[in-house]
C-alpha positions as CSV (number, residue, x, y, z in Angstrom):
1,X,31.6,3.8,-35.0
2,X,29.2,6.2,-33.5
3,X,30.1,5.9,-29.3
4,X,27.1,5.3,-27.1
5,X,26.6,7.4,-24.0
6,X,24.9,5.6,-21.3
7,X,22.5,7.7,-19.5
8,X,22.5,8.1,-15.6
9,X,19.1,7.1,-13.8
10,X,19.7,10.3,-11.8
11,X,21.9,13.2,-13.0
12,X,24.0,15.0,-10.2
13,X,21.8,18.4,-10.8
14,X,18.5,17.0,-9.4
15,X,20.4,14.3,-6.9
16,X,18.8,16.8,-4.0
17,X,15.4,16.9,-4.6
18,X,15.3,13.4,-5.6
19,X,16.4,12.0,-2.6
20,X,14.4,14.4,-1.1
21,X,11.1,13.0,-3.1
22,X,12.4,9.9,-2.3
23,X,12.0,10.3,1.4
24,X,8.8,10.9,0.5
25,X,7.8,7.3,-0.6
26,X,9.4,6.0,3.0
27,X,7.1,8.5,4.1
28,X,3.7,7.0,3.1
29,X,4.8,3.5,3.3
30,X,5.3,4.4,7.6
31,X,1.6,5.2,6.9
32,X,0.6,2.4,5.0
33,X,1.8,-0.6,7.4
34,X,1.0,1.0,10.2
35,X,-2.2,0.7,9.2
36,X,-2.9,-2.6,8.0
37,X,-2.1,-4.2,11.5
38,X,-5.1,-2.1,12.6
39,X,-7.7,-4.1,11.0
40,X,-6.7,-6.8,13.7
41,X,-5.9,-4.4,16.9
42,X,-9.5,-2.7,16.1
43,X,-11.2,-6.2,16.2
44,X,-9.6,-7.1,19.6
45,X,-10.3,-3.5,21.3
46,X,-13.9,-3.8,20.0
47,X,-14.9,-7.3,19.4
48,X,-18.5,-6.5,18.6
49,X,-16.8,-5.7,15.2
50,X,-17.0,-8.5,12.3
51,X,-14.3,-9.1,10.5
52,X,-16.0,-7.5,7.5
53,X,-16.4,-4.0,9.8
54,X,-12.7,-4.1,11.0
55,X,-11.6,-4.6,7.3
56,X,-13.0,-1.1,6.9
57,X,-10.2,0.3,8.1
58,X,-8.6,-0.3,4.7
59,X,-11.6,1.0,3.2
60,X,-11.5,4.2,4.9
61,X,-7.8,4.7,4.2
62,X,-7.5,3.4,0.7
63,X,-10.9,5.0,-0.6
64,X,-9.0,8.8,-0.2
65,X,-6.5,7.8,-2.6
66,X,-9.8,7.5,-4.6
67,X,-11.4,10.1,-3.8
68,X,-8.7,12.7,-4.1
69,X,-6.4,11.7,-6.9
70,X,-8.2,13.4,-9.6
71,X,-8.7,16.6,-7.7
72,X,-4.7,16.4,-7.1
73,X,-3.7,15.9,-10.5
74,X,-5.8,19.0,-11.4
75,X,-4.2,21.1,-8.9
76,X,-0.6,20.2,-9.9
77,X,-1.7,20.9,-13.2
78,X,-2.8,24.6,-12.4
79,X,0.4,25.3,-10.0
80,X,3.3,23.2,-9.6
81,X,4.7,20.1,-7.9
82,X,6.1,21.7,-4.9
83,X,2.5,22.9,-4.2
84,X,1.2,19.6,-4.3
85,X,3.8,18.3,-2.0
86,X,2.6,21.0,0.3
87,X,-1.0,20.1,0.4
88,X,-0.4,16.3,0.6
89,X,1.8,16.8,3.8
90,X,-0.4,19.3,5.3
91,X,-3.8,16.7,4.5
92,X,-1.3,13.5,6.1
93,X,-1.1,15.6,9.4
94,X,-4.1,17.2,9.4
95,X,-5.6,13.2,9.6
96,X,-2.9,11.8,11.7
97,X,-3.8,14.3,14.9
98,X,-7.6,13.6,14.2
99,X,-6.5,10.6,16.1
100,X,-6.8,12.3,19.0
101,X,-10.1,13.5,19.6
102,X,-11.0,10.1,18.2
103,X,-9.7,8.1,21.0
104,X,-11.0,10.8,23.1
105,X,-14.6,10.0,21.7
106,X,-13.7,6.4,21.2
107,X,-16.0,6.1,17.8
108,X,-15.0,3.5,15.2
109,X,-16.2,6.0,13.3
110,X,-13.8,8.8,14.2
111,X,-10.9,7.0,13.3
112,X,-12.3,5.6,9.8
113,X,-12.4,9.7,9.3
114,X,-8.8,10.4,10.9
115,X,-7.7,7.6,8.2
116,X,-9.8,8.9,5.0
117,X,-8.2,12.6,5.5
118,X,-4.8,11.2,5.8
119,X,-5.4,9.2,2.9
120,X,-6.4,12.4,1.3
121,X,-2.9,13.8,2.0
122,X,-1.4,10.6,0.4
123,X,-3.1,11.4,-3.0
124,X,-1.5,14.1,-3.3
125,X,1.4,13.1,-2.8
126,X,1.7,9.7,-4.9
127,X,0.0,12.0,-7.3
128,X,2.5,14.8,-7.4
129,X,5.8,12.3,-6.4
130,X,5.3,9.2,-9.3
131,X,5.2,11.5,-12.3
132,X,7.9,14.1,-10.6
133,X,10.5,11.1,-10.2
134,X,9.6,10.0,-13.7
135,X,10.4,13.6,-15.4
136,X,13.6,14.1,-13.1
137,X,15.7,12.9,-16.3
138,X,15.7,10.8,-19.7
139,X,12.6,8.8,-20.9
140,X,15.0,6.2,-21.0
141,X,16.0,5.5,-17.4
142,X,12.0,6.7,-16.6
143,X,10.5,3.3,-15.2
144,X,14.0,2.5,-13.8
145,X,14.8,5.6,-11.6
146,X,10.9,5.0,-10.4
147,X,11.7,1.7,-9.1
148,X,14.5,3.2,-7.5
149,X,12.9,5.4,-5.6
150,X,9.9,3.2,-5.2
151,X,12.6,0.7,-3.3
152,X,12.8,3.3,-0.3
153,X,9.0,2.7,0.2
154,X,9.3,-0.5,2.1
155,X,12.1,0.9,4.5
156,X,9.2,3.0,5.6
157,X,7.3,0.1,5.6
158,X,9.3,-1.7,7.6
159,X,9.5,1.7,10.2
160,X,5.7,1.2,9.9
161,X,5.5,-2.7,11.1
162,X,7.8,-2.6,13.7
163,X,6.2,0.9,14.9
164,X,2.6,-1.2,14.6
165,X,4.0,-4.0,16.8
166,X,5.9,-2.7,19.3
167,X,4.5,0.1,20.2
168,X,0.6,-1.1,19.1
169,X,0.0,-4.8,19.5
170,X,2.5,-5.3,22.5
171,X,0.8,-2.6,24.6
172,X,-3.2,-3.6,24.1
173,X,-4.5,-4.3,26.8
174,X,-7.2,-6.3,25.2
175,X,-4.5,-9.0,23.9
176,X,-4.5,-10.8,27.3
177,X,-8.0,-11.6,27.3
178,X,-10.0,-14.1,25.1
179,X,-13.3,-12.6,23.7
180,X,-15.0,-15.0,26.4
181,X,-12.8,-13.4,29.0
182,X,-13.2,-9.8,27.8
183,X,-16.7,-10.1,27.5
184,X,-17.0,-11.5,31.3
185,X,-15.3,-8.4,32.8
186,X,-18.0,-5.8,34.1
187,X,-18.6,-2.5,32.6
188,X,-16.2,-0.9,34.2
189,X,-13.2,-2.7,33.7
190,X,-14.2,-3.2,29.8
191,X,-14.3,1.1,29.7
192,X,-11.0,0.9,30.9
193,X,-9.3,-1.6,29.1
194,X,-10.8,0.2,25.8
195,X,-9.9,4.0,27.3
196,X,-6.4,2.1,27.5
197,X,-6.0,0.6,24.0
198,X,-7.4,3.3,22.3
199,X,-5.0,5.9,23.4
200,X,-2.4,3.4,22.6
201,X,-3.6,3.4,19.2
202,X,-3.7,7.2,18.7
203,X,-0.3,7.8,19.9
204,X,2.0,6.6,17.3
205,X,-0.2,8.7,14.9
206,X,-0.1,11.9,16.4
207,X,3.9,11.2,16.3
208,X,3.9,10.7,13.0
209,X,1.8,13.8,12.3
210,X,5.0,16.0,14.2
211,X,7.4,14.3,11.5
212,X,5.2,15.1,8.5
213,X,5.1,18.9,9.7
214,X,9.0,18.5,10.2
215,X,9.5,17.0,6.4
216,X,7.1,19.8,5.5
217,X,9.3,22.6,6.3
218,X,12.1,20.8,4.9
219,X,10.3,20.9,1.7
220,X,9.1,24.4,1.9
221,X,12.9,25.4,2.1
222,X,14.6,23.5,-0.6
223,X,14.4,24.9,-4.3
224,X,13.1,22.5,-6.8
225,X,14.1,22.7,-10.3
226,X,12.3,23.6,-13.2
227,X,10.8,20.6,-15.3
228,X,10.6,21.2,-19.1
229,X,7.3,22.7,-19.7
230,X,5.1,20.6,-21.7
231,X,2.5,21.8,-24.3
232,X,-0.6,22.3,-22.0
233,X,-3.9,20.8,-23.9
234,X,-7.2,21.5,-22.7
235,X,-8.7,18.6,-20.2
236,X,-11.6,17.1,-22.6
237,X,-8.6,16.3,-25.2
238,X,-6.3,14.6,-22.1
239,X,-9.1,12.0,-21.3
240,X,-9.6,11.7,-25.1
241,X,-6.0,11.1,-25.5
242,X,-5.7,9.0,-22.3
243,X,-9.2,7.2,-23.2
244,X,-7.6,6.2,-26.5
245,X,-4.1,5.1,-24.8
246,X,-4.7,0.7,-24.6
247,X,-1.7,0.7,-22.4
248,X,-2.7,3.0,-19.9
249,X,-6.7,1.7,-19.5
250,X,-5.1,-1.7,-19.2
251,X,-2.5,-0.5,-16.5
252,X,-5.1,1.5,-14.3
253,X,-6.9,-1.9,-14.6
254,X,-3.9,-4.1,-13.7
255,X,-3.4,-1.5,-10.8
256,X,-6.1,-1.7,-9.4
257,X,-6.1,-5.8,-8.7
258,X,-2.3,-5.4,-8.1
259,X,-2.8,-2.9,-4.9
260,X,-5.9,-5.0,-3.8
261,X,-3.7,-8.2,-4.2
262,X,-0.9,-6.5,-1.3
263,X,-2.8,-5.0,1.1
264,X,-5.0,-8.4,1.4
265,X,-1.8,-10.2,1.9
266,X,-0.7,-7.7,4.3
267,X,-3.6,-7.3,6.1
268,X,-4.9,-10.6,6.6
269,X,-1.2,-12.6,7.3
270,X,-2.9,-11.7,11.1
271,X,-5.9,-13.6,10.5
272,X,-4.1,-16.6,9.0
273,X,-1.4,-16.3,11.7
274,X,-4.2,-16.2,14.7
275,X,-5.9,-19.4,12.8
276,X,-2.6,-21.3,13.3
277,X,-2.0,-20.6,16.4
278,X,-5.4,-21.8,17.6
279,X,-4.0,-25.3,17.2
280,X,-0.2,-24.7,18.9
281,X,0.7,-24.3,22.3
282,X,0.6,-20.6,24.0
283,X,4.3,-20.9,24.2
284,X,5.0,-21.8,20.5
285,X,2.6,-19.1,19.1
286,X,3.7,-17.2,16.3
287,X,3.7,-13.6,15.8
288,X,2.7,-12.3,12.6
289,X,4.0,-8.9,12.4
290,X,7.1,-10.7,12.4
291,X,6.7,-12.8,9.3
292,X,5.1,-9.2,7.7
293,X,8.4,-8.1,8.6
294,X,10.6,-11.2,6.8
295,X,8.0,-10.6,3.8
296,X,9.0,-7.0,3.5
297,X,12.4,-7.7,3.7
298,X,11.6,-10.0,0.5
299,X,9.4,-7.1,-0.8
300,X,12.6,-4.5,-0.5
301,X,15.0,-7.0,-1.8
302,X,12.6,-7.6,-5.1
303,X,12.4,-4.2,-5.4
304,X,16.5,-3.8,-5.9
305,X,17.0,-6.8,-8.1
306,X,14.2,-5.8,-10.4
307,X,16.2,-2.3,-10.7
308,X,19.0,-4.3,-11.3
309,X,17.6,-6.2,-14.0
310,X,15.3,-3.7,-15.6
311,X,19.5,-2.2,-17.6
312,X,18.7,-4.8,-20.0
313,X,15.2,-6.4,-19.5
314,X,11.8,-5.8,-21.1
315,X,9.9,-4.4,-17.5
316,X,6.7,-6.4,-19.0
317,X,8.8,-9.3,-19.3
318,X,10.1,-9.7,-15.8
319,X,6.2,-7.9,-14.6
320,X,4.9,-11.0,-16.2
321,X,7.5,-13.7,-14.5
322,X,7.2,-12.1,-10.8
323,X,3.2,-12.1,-11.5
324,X,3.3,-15.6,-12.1
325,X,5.6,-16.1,-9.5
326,X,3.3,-14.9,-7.0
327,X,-0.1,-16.6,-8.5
328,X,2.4,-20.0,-7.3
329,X,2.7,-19.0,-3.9
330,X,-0.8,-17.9,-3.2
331,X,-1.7,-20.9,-4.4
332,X,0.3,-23.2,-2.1
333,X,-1.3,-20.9,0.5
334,X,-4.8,-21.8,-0.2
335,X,-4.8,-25.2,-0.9
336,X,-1.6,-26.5,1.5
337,X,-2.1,-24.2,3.9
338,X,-0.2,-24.6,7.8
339,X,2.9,-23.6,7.8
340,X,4.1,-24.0,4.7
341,X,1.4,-21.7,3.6
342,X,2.4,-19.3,5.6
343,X,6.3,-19.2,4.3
344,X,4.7,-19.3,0.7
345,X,2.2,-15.8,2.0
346,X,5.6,-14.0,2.9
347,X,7.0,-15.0,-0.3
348,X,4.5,-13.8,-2.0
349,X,5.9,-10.2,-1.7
350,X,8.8,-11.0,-3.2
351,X,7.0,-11.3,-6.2
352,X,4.8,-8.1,-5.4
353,X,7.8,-6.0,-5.0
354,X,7.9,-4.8,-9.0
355,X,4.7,-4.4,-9.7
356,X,3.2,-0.9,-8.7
357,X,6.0,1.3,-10.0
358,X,6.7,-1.1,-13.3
359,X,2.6,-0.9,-13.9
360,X,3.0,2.9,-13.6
361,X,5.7,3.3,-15.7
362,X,5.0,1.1,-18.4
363,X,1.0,3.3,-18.2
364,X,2.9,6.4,-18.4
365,X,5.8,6.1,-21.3
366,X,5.8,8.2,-23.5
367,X,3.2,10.6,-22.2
368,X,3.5,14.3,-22.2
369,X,1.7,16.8,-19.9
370,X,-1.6,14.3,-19.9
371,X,0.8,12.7,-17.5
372,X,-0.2,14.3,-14.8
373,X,-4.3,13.4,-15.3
374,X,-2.9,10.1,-16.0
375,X,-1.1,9.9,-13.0
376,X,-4.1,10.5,-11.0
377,X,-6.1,7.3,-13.0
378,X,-3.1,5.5,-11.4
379,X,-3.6,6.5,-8.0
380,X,-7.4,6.2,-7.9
381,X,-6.5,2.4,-8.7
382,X,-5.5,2.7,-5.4
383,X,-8.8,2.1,-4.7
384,X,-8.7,-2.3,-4.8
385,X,-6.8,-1.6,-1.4
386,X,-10.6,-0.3,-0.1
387,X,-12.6,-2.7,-1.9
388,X,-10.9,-6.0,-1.9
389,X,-9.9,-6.6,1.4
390,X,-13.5,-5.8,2.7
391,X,-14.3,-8.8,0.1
392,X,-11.9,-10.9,1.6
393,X,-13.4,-9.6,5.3
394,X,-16.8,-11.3,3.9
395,X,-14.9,-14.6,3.1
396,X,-14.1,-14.6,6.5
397,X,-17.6,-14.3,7.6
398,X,-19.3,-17.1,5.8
399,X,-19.5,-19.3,8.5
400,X,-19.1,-16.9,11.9
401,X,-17.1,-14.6,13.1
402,X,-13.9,-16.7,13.3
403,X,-11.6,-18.0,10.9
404,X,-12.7,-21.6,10.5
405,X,-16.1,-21.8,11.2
406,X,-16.1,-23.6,7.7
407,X,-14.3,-25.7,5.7
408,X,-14.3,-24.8,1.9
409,X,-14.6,-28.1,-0.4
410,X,-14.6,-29.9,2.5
411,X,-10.5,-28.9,4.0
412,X,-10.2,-25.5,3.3
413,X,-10.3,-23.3,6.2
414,X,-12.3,-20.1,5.2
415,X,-9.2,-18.2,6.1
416,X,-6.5,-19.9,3.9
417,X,-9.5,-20.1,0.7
418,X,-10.0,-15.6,1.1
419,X,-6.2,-15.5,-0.1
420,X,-8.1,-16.8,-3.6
421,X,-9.1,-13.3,-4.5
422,X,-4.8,-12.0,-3.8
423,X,-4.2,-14.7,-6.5
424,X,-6.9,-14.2,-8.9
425,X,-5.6,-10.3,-8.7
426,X,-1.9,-11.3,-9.4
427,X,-2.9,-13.4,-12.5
428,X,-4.3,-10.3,-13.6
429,X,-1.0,-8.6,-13.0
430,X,0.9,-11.3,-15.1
431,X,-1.9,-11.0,-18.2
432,X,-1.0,-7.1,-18.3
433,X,2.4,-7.7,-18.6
434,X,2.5,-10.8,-21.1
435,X,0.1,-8.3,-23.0
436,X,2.1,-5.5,-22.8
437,X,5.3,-7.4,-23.7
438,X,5.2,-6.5,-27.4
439,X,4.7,-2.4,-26.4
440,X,7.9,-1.9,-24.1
441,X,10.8,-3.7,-25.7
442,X,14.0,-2.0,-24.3
């Protein structure tokens, strides 16, 4: 009887520079939700903002992901994946001490910059890290070892929200006054209390610009090994290979909807947190970044028990039963709302927590060096975290610049009805993987 050798998800001879890489993915996701509370800190500082023009703030971050994907997967292609690493670090803190000149000017505009190069600087390095974790052992143990690593991302996620809250939202200024009030101080006091906030703003950034430079020489001094060199074919036949490859359209597809679907539920818990405490007493109000917390928590513990799983479980199988999963509890948020709603909106990322890096994976199996221009295709579906949550900012707006200026079907608040579009997007999720079911049997 012929023994079977079970393959590690991460040999001992490239343990290094994967947890390395890994560190990597904690990295951006420090980025990533210390962002999304900004939609809301924006709106307070400058309330002459609609919610539509605060969303932006996603725009502006997640449209570099966009914008330089492809150009990263080209460069990769020419040099190496250290390189890339290089470049994406030096783009992240390039962008990150924009942040000061742009409280210094005190433009909306200037940060919306500061974020799109940072963004930049993520591209290249989701670009360069997804497919470098995928090739750093057997096809086999591919989609697992990139949830692995993928289940690091919300530690820095977590770094990220508590960063955002404490050292962010606690110290505005602007959060003691109503917009009434604020709008009844004189000139004076309204330049200072925005001089104040704005610099609060900046300063975590700039921070995290002297880490990135600190993780940057750490990469620059570690040797990286050498990855199996794949038969290079010219670029028209990758995108005819990759324009052929069902799977992959599908995924870039299902990517896009899925990453629109999380950073709306991220972003906007604020919005639906601000609504409810608008009928509670000041002393029982709740704070959101705490519940974004408890649903990362969720996120990060999905995350490890769809690893788990994944030794003996189709990946589109379980894709498909955590995308239903979450089209339930988006559901209970729009149409029961209160409370409830809200637990059901944190649980939601329970059943987020597989999707990006299973999506990926299952996109990518079996590739060879068109990998890397299909990596990119992956990325740029980053882009439903610029579009979608602007869409959701319009929702908002239908009947004023509050968050239940209207009731939808007569009860809805407009507020609790925008999280429609995270559970349209998360049906779509659950469709790829029932489709792709039959492809990925393990």
């Amino acid at each position: 009887m012929e023994k079977i050798i079970k393959q590690p998800i991460v040999a001992r001879n490239v343990l290094v520079p994967f947890i390395l890489i890994t560190s990597l993915f904690a990295l951006w996701g420090i980025a990533n939700d210390l962002t999304n509370p900004m939609v809301s800190a924006f709106k307070k500082v400058m309330p002459e903002l609609s919610n539509m023009e605060a969303s932006l703030v996603q725009f502006a971050f997640y449209f570099g992901y966009f914008f330089m994907a492809l150009p990263a997967a080209l460069f990769i292609r020419k040099y190496n994946y250290k390189s890339g690493i290089i470049v994406g670090l030096s783009l992240y803190a390039i962008g990150a001490f924009l942040f000061y000149p742009a409280a210094e000017y005190e433009t909306f505009t200037y940060f919306l910059i500061s974020l799109w190069v940072m963004t930049c600087g993520l591209a290249f390095l989701e670009t360069t890290s997804n497919p470098l974790i995928l090739a750093l052992g057997t096809k086999e143990t591919a989609t697992q070892r990139l949830n692995l690593a993928q289940a690091f991302n919300p530690l820095g996620s977590l770094t990220g929200m508590i960063i955002a809250q404490v050292f962010i939202i606690d110290a505005l200024r602007s959060n003691a006054f109503t917009k009434e009030t604020y709008q009844a101080l004189s000139s004076a006091e309204i330049a200072a209390v925005r001089e104040n906030d704005l610099s609060v703003i900046s300063i975590p950034y700039i921070a995290l610009g002297v880490l990135v430079l600190i993780i940057m020489a750490a990469v620059a001094l570690i040797k990286f090994p050498k990855m199996e060199e794949q038969s290079k074919i010219s670029l028209p036949e990758t995108f005819k290979k990759l324009s052929k490859n069902s799977a992959y359209l599908k995924g870039v597809f299902a990517q896009i909807f899925y990453v629109g679907a999380q950073i709306m539920c991220w972003t906007f818990i604020f919005q639906y947190v601000d609504n409810l405490n608008a009928t509670l007493p000041v002393n029982e109000h709740l704070t959101a970044t705490w519940y974004n917390v408890a649903a990362m928590i969720l996120f990060l513990s999905g995350r490890w028990l769809g690893t788990f799983l994944m030794k003996n479980s189709n990946p589109s199988k379980l894709l498909f039963l955590f995308g239903i999963g979450g089209v339930t509890t988006t559901m209970i948020t729009v149409f029961v709302g209160g409370h409830f709603g809200l637990y059901s909106l944190v649980a939601t990322s329970f059943f987020m927590s597989i999707m990006f890096p299973t999506i990926y994976g299952i996109s990518l199996k079996n590739m060879g060096d068109e990998a890397k221009i299909g990596s990119a295709g992956l990325v740029m579906a980053i882009v439903g975290g610029a579009l979608l949550p602007v869409l959701q900012g319009y929702i908002l707006d239908i009947g004023g610049p509050g968050f239940d200026d209207s009731k939808i079907f007569g009860y809805i608040p407009e507020v609790n009805f925008s999280f429609i579009l995270p559970m349209i997007c998360l049906a779509v999720v659950a469709f790829f993987g029932y489709k792709t079911m039959n492809n990925d049997n393990r």
